[in-house]
N, C-alpha and C positions, 0 to 999 in steps of 0.2 A: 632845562634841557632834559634831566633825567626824566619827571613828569611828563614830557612830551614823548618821549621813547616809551613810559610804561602806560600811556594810552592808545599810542599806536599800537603796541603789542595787544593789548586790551582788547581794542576792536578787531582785529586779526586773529584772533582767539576767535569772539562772538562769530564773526564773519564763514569761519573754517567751520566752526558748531555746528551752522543754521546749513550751511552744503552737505554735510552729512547725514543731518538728523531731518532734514524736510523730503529730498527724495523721497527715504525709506517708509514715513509716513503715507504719501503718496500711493506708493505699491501696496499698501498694507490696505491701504481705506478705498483702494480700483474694484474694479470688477475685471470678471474674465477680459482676456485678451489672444486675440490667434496671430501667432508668426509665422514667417515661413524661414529656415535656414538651407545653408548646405552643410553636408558633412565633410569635411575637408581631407578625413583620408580615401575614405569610398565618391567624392564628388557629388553626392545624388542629394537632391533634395527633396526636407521632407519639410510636414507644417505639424504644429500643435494648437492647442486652446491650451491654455493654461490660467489658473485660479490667479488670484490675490494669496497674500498672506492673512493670518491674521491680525487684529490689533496687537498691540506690543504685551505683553504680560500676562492675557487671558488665555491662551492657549499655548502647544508648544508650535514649534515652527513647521507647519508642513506643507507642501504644496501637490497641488493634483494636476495631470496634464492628461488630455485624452489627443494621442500621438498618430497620424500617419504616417508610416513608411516603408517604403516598398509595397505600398498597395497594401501594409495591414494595418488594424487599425489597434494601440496599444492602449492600455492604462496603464499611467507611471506616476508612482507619487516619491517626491523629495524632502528628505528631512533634515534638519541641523545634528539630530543623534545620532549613534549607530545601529540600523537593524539587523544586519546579521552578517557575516562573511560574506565576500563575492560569489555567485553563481547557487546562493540558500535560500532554499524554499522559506516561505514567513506566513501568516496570516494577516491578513485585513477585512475589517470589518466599515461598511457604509451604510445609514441608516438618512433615506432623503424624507429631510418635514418630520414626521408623525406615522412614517410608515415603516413596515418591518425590518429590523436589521439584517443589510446579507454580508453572510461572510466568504471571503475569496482566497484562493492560495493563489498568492502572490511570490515571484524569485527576483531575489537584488542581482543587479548588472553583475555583467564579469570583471566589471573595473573600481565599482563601488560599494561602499558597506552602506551608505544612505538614500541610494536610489533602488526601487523596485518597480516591476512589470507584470502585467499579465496579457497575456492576446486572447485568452479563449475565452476570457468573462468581459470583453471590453466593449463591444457593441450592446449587451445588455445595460453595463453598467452608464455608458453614453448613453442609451434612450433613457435612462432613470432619472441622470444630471436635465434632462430638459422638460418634466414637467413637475419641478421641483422650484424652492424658495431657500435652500438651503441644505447644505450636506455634511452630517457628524461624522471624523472619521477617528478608528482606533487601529494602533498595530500593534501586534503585538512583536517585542524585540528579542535578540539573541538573550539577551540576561534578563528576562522576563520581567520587565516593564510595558509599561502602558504608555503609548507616544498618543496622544489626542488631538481634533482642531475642529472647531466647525467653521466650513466654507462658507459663504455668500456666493447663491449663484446667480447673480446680478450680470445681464452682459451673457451669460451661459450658452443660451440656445445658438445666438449669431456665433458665439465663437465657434461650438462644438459642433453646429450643421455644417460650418465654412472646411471645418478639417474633415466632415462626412464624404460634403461633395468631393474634395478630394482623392479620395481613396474609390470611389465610385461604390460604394456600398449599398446603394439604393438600387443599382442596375445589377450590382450582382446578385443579393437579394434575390431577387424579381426571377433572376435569370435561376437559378438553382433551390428554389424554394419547396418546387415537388420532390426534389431526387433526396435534397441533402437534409429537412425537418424531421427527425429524430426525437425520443424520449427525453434525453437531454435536455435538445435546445426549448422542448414544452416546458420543461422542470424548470429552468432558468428563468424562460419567459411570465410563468406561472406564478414564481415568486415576486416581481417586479409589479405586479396587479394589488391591487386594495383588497380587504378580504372581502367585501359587498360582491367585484369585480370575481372573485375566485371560485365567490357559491354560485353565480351564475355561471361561469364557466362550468363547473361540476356537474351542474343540474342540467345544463343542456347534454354535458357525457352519459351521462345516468341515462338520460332519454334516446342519447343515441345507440347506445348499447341495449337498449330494452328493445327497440324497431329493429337492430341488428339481429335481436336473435329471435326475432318471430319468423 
């Protein structure tokens, strides 16, 4: 009798284990994935692409989302540590494949010490996540530690062009591209290029500034 009661337990143990521990494996070893929610105190809906995790052990826990809402488009990554006070500026750093690291000032929510945003580096850094194989990321934290993870961007492109379309960012683009293209937005865009991709952009500047001033 008692035997029978400590392998019911037994397997009820294994049982409870394996629903635990297989999900999260699941999420960890996916590729991107796009949802769409509501916000339950504003009603509105918005959609993201959001990463996988990493494997269990080799990195720390972070995840990336490139976020629509209210027609902008955000970058937000979530971690299991603390990065900084709510409403604190932080840095981040993304380095896609083999190409140059860029760094971004990034602020955590007004509600969270582990979630952070940017909107005005978020379209660059989304066309980066899509012609990529893979994304290193670092932050730096309130007590100056190092939070790290590298993404698999497996699944990427569908997720993060589905939250593009969204946002209609390809017609606004198009529609404000004379008025609103700026030093900046060249700086920005300029870093996201290969260096092969950069000397020829330069060399054609070089040349168009030398016909400009004749």
């Amino acid at each position: 009798m008692n035997c029978s009661k400590k392998n019911i337990r037994y397997i009820f143990v294994v049982i409870v284990s394996a629903c635990t521990i297989i999900p999260y494996q699941l999420k960890a070893d996916s590729g991107w994935n796009y949802h769409q929610q509501t916000d339950s105190l504003s009603n509105q809906t918005y959609s993201y692409a959001q990463s996988p995790l990493p494997k269990p052990g080799l990195y720390d826990n972070i995840m990336l989302s490139i976020v629509c809402k209210e027609h902008k488009l955000q970058s937000l990554i979530e971690t299991d540590e603390l990065i900084a006070s709510q409403g604190s500026n932080f840095s981040m750093e993304y380095q896609i494949d083999q190409q140059t690291p860029i760094t971004l000032n990034m602020k955590t929510l007004s509600d969270s010490k582990r979630k952070g945003y940017t909107e005005s580096d978020a379209i660059p850094m989304a066309n980066a996540l899509l012609s990529g194989q893979a994304v290193f990321i670092k932050v730096n934290t309130m007590i100056r530690t190092t939070l790290s993870s590298s993404i698999i961007l497996e699944n990427a492109v569908t997720a993060i062009n589905h939250v593009i379309s969204d946002c209609d960012l390809n017609k606004k683009t198009t529609s404000t591209s004379d008025t609103a293209y700026n030093l900046n937005d060249f700086e920005k865009a300029f870093k996201q290029l290969s260096v092969t991709q950069q000397q020829q952009i330069l060399a054609k500047l070089k040349q168009l500034i030398l016909d400009t001033r004749q």
